[in-house]
C-alpha beads as a LAMMPS data file, in Angstrom:
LAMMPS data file: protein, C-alpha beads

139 atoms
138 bonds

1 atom types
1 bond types

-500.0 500.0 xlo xhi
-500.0 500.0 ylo yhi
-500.0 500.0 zlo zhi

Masses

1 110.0

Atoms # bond

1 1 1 405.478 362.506 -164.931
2 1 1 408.020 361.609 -167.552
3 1 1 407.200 358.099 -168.390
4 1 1 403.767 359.371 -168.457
5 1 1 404.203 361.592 -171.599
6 1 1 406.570 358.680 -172.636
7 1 1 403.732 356.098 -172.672
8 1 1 400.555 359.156 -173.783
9 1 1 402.576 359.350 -177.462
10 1 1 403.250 355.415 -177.335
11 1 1 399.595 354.656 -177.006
12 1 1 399.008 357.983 -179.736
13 1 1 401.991 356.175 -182.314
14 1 1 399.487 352.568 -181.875
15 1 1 396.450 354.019 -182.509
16 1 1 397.984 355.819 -185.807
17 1 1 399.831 352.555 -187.003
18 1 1 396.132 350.832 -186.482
19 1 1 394.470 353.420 -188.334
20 1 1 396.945 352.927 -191.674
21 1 1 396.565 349.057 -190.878
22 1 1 392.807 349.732 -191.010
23 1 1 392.823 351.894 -194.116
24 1 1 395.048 349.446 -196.200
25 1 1 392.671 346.204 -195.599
26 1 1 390.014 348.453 -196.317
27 1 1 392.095 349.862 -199.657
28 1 1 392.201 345.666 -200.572
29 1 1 388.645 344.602 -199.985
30 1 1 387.527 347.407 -202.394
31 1 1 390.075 346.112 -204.609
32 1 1 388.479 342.753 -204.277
33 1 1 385.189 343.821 -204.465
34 1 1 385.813 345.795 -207.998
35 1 1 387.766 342.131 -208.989
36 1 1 384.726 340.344 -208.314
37 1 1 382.027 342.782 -209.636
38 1 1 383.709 342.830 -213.277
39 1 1 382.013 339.979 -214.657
40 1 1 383.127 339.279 -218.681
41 1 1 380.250 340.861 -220.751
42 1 1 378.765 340.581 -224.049
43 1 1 381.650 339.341 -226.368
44 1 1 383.848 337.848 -223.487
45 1 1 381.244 335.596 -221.931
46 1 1 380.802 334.214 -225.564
47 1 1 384.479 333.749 -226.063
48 1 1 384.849 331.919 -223.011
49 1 1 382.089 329.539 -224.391
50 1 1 383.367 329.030 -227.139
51 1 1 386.905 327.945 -225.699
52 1 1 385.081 326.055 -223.402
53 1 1 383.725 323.896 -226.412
54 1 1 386.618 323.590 -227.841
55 1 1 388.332 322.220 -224.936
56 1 1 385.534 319.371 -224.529
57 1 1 385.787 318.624 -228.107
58 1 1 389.800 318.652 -228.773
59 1 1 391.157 317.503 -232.250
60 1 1 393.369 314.411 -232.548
61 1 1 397.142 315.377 -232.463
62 1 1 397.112 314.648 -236.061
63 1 1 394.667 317.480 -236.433
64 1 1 396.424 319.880 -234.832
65 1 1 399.545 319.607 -236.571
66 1 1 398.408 322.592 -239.356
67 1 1 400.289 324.997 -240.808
68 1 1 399.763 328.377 -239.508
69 1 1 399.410 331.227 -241.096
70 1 1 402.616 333.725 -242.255
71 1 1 403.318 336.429 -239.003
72 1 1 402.918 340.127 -239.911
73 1 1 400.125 339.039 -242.688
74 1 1 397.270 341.357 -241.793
75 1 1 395.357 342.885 -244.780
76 1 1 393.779 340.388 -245.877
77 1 1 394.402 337.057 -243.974
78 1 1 392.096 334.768 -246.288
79 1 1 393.929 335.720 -249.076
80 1 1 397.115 335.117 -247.156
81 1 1 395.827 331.258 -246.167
82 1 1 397.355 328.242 -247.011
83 1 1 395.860 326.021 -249.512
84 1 1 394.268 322.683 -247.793
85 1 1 394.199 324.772 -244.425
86 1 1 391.164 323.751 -242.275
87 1 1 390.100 327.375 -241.579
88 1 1 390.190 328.433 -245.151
89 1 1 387.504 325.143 -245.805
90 1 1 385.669 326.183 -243.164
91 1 1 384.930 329.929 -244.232
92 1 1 384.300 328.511 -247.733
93 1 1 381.727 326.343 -246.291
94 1 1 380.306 328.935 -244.336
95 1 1 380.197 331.525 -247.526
96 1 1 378.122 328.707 -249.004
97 1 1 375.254 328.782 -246.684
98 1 1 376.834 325.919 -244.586
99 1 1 375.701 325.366 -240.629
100 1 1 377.887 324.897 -238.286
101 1 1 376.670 321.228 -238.082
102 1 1 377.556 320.749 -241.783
103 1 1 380.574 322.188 -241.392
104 1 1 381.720 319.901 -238.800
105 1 1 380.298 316.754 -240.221
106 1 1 381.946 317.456 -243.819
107 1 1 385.263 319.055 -242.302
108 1 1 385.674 317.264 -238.632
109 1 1 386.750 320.771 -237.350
110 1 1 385.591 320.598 -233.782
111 1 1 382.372 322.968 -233.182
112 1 1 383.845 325.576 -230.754
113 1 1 386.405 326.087 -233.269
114 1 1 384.166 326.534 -235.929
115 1 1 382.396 329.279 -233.678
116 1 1 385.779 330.490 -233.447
117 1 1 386.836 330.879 -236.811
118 1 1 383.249 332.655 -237.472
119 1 1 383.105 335.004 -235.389
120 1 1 386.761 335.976 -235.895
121 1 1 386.267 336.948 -239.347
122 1 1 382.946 338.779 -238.717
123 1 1 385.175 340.615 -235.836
124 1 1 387.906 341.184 -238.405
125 1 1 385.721 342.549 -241.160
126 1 1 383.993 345.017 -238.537
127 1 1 387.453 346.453 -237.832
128 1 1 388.926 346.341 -241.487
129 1 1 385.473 348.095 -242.542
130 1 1 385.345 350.782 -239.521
131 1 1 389.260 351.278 -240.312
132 1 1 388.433 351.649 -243.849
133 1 1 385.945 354.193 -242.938
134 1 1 388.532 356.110 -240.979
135 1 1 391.121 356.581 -243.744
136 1 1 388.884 357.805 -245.798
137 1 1 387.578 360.501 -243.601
138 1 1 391.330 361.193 -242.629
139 1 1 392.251 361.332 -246.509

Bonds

1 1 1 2
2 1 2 3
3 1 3 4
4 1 4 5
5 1 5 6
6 1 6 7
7 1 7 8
8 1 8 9
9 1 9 10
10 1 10 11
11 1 11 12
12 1 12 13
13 1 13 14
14 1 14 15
15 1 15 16
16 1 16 17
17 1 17 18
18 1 18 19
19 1 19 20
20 1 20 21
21 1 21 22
22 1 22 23
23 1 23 24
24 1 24 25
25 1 25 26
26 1 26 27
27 1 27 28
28 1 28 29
29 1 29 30
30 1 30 31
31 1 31 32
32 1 32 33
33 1 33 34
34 1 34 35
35 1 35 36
36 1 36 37
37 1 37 38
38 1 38 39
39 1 39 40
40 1 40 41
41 1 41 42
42 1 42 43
43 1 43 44
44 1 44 45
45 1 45 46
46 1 46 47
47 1 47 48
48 1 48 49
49 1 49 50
50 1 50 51
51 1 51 52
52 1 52 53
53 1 53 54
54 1 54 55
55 1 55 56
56 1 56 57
57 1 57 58
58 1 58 59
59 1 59 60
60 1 60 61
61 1 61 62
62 1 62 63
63 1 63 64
64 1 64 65
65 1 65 66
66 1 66 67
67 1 67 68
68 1 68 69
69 1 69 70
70 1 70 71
71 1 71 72
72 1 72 73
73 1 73 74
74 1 74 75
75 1 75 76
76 1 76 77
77 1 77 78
78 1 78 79
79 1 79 80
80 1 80 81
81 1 81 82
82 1 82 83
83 1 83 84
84 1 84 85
85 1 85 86
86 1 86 87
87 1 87 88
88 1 88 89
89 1 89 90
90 1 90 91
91 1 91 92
92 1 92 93
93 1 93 94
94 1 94 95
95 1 95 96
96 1 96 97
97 1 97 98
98 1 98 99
99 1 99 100
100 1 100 101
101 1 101 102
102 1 102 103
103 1 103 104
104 1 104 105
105 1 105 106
106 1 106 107
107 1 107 108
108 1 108 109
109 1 109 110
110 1 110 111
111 1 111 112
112 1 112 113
113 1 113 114
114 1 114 115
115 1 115 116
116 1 116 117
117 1 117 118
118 1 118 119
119 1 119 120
120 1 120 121
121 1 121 122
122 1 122 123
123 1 123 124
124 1 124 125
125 1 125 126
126 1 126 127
127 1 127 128
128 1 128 129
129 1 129 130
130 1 130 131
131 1 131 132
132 1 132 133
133 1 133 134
134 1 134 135
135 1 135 136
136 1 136 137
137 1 137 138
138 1 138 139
């Protein structure tokens, strides 16, 4: 009668270790499932295009070699550019009416990066504008 209880709380111990077993892989495919069902959206989808062109259509090392902008410089960053840098041609260009074509043809800034560049600024110009907006409400 002894090894009977003995082996009744072994068989209860199993079925409780397959229950947690159970409840973790269950825990991991909704995990999964969430991963999977976050697809990139709106702004995201287009960024990932955009890198996507820019991979295909890489500049020559030569090309690449530009001097980058000052860290910490924030305010205003096309004030902040450095003469002769590509960017700063290509958001003149663009201020002039310029497509994206044009811009690529007269500055042989790859495409994507011209995208890029674009919608960077018009991202950075929402922000300074909405953060302007903010201080002076605060103030």
């Amino acid at each position: 009668m002894a090894w009977q209880a003995f082996s009744f709380w072994e068989i209860i111990l199993d079925v409780i270790a397959l229950c947690l077993c159970g409840t973790a892989v269950i825990a991991l495919v909704r995990d999964r499932r969430r991963r999977v069902e976050k697809q990139p959206t709106g702004d995201s989808a287009e960024f990932r295009e955009v890198l996507g062109r820019m991979d295909t259509e890489r500049a020559p090392a030569s090309e690449l070699r530009q001097p980058m902008l000052p860290p910490g410089k924030t305010s205003n960053l096309r004030a902040d550019a450095i003469p002769g840098d590509r960017y700063h041609e290509v958001e003149d260009l663009a201020d002039s009416g310029r497509s994206i074509e044009e811009i690529f043809q007269s500055t042989g800034v790859p495409r994507g990066e011209i995208a890029l560049v674009l919608k960077m600024r018009q991202q950075t110009n929402a922000f300074l504008a909405e953060s302007g907006g903010r201080r002076a409400a605060a103030g």
